[in-house]
N, C-alpha and C positions, 0 to 999 in steps of 0.2 A: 508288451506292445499295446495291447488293450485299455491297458491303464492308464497310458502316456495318449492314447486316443482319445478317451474320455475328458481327458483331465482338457486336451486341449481345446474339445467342439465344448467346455463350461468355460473355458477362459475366452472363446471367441463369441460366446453365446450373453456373457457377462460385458464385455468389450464394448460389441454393439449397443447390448439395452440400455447402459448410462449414454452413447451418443445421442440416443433420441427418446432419451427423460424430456416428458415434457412439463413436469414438478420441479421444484426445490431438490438436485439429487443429493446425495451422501460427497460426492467428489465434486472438484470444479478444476478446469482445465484455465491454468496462469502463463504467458507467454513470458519466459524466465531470457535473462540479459536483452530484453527490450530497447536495450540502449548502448547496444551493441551492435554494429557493422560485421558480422562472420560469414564467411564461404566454407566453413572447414571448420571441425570439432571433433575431442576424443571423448568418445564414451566407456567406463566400465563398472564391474558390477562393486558394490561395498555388503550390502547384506541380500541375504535371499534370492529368489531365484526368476528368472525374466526369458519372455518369449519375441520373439522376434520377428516382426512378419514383415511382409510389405505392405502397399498399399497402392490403392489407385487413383484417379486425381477427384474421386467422389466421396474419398474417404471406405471403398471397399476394400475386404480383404483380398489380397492377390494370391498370396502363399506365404506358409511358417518357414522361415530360412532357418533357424536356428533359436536352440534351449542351451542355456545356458544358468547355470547357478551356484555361491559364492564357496561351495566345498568341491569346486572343480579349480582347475592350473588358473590363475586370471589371466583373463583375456581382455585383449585392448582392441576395440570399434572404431575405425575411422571411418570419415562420416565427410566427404566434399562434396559440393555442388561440382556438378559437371553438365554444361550447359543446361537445357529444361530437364535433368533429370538429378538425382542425389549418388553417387558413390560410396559403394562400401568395400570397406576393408577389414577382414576379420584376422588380428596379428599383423601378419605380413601377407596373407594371400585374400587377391581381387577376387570378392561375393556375385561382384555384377553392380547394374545400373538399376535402379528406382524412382518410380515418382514420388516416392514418399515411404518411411521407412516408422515403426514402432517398435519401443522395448517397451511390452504388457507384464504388468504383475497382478496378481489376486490379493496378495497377501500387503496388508498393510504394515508388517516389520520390514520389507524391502526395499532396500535405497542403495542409490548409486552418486558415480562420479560424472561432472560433464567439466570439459576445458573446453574455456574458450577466448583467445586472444589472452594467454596466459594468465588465467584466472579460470583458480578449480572451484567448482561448486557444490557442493554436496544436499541431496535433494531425496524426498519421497515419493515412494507412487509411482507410475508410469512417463515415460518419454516420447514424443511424438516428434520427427523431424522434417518439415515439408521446406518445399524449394521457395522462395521468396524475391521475386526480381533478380538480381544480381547475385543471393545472399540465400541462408538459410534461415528459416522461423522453428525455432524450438517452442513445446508447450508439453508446461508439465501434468499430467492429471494425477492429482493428489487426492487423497480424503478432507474433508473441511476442515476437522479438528487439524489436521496435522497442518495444512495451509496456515490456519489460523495461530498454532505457535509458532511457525516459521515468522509470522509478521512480527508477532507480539518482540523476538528475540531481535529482528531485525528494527522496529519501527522503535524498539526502548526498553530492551533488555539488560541492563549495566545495572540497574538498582535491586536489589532481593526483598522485595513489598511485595509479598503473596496477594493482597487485596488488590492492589494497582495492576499488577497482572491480569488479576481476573479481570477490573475494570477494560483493561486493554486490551481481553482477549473477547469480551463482549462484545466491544465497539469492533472490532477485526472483525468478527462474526457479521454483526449486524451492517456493515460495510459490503461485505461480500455477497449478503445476499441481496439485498437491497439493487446494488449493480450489479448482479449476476448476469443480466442484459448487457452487459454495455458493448461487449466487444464480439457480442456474438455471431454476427455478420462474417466475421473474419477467423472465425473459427476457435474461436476462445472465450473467456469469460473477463479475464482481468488481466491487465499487465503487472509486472513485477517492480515497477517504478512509482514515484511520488505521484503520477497522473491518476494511480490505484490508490495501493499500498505497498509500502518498500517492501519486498520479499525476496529476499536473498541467500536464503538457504534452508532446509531443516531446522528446527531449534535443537545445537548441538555444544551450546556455550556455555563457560560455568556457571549459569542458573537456567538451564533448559531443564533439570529436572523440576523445578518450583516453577517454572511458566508451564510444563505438562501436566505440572499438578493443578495449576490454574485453570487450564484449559479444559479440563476433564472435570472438575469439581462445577466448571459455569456451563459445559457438554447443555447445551438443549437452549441457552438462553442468548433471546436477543431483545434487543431497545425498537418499541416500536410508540408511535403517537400516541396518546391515551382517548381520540377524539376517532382517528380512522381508524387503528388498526396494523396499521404501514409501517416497516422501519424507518427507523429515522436517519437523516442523512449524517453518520457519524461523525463528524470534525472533532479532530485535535490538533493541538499544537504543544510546542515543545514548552513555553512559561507563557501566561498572560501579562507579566508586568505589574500587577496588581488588579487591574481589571479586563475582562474578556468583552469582544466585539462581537454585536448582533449581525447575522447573517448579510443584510443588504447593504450595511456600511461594508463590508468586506468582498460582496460578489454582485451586487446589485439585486438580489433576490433574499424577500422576507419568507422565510421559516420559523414555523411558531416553537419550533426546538430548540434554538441559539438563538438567545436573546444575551443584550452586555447585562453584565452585573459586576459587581465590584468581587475580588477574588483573593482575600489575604495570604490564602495557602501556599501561594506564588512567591507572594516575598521574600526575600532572599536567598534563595534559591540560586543554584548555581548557575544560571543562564538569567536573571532575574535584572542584572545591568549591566550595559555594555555603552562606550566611547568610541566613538568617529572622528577623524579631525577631516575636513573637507575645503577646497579653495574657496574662498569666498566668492571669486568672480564665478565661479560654476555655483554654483549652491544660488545665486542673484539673478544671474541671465536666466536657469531652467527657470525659476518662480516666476521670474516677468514673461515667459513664454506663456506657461501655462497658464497665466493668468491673463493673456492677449491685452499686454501694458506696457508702459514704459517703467525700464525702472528707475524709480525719482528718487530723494533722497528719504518723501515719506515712506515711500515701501519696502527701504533701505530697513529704517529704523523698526519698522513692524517684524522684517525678518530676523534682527537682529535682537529684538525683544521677544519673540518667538517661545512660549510654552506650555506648558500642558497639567495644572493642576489636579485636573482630571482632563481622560484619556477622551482626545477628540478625534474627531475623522478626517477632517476636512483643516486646510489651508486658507481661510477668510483674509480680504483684503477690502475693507469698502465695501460693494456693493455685488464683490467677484469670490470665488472662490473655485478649488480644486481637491482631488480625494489626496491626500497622504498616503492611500498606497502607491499612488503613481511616484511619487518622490521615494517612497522607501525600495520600489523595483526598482530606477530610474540609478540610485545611487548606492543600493546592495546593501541597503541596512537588514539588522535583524526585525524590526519592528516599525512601525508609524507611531510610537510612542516615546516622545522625545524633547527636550527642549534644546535650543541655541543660546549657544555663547561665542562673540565674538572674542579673539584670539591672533592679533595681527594680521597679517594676511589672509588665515584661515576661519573656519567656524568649528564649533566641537559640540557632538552633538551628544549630550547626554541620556540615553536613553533605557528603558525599562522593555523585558519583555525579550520573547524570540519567537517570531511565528506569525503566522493572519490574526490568531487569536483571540479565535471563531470554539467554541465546544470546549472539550476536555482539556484542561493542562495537565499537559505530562507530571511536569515539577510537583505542581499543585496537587496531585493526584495521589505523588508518591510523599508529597510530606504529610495528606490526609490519613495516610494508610500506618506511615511511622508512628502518628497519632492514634489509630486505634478505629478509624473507620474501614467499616464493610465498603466494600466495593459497589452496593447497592446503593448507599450515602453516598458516594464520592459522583457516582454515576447520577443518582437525582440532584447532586447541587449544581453538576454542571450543564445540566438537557431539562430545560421546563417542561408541561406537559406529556410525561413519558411513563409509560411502564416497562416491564422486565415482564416478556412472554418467551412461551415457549417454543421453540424454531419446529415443532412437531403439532403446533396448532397453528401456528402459522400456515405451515404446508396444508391443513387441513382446509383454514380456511381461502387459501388457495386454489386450491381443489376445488371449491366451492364456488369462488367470486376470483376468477383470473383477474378481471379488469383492476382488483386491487391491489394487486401483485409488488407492481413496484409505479 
């Protein structure tokens, strides 16, 4: 009983002091199915062993309800919002009402199940469940590393390129902390959707052992400015097309990190071109809107003649123009790299590329690697002015100069 005392005032005592790290910590707290609408979810255990408390609406401890761990009978958590407070159900028998409910672990070989809206997810690290409007907010708190091959398996895990991994667990890395702010307001660090980084599970797919190995072989490094210091703001995208777009053509803001350059690695690659067929009279009217015109027969024939020898940004007509992104959201292309061809009634748009196609190509990345480049290559030809530091001097100089932080 001493034991099990102990153990518990270091797992509450450990609990708190990453909530109010106010460093770079070791974990980061991801708000997982973010893009999900849930009142209601099963939790249980898959490895090791997890504490159970409640909590209050300040994020204090209330009381340990329950220990649980993977060499006991398995137990199934149910988990419903009930009006301002959470419902729990352990098996079949009512635990009581909560305002907010955690499953703590210490141990980073620990991982569990969560369903929700029938879809199981399987995840590391801790669980946190708080009430949310109408709805529940789950957040996971993980260790970095293990977040970070969660992304890597999630964000482009299908290819077995030991170097392109690394490259992708980098930019994961240097992503994360970089926005380690963003969500913090709200009780989190990052979402688990494309607003973040996709993170959808654990890395537990048949190449999770070569993205572990990735992740652990790059453990400590991230991409910062070679001028401030700062990470850089990691962009990728799935192919360039041939060549990648400089930051402000893409979001209206210049970063001296993504800059265009031409990108052969891309080329034919499996997402590399792709075919639209589109009405003409739609493809006509949006251009003559966005361009606050009529459409005549000359701007007819400009659209109609419409291409891209090299990769532009912009839709020029005369003395007018508009961004090609708005056209490529507007009509669900892969890319704003494309030309037209008239086609009867229709236009067909031949196009190169999948993505903004801003930073890293995925494609490009892994045909660099099939070729024989470090991931440090692959990583400096697609981020100008950058180096590869290490996430432990970072924090130092953190510590040091907050305002540089992020």
């Amino acid at each position: 009983m001493k034991k099990l005392y102990k153990r518990l005032l270091f797992v509450f005592w450990l609990f708190f002091l990453t909530l109010h790290l106010k460093a770079v910590p070791s974990d980061i707290k991801i708000r997982i199915f973010s893009n999900e609408n849930f009142s209601e979810c099963l939790f249980r255990i898959k490895n090791g062993e997890y504490f159970l408390i409640a909590l209050d609406k300040n994020g204090g401890l209330v009381d340990t309800i329950y220990y649980v761990h993977s060499k006991s009978p398995e137990i199934l958590f149910s988990i419903q919002r009930n009006g301002s407070y959470i419902s729990l159900k352990i098996g079949k028998k009512h635990f009581g009402n909560f305002y907010a409910i955690s499953f703590i672990t210490t141990d980073t070989s620990s991982n569990f199940l969560i369903h929700v809206n029938k879809k199981e997810r399987w995840y590391d690290g801790s669980l946190i469940l708080l009430p949310n409007q109408q709805n529940l907010l789950a957040i996971n708190q993980v260790n970095l590393e293990q977040y970070v091959a969660g992304v890597v398996e999630s964000e482009g895990g299908n290819f077995p390129q030991l170097e392109y991994f690394k490259a992708q667990a980098v930019l994961a890395r240097t992503f994360a902390i970089r926005n380690y702010n963003k969500h913090l307001r709200e009780g989190y660090n990052l979402k688990d959707d494309i607003s973040s980084q996709v993170y959808l599970s654990r890395a537990y797919y048949r190449n999770s052992d070569l993205i572990r190995q990735a992740v652990l072989e790059t453990r400590d490094t991230i991409v910062v400015d070679s001028a401030s210091g700062a990470p850089i703001f990691a962009a990728f995208h799935a192919n360039s097309g041939g060549h990648t777009v400089c930051a402000e053509d893409a979001w209206h803001k210049k970063l001296p990190n993504l800059i265009a350059k031409p990108d052969p690695y891309s080329e034919g690659m499996n997402s590399y071109e792709w075919t639209k067929k589109l009405p003409k009279k739609d493809v006509q009217e949006y251009i003559a809107r966005k361009l606050q015109t009529k459409l005549t027969p000359e701007l007819i024939a400009a659209i109609e003649t419409f291409k891209q020898p090299t990769r532009l940004n912009y839709f020029r007509y005369q003395n007018k123009s508009f961004p090609l992104r708005d056209f490529r959201f507007h009509f669900q292309l892969r890319s704003t790299y494309f030309d037209i061809e008239p086609d009867g009634n229709y236009y067909i748009l031949k196009g190169k590329g999948n993505g903004h196609g801003v930073g890293l190509s995925q494609e490009g990345a892994i045909n660099m690697a099939s070729q024989g480049f470090t991931y440090r290559e692959i990583i400096y030809f697609y981020y100008e002015n950058v180096k590869l530091e290490s996430l432990s001097m970072y924090r130092q100089l953190m510590a040091e100069a907050p305002q540089l932080a992020f």
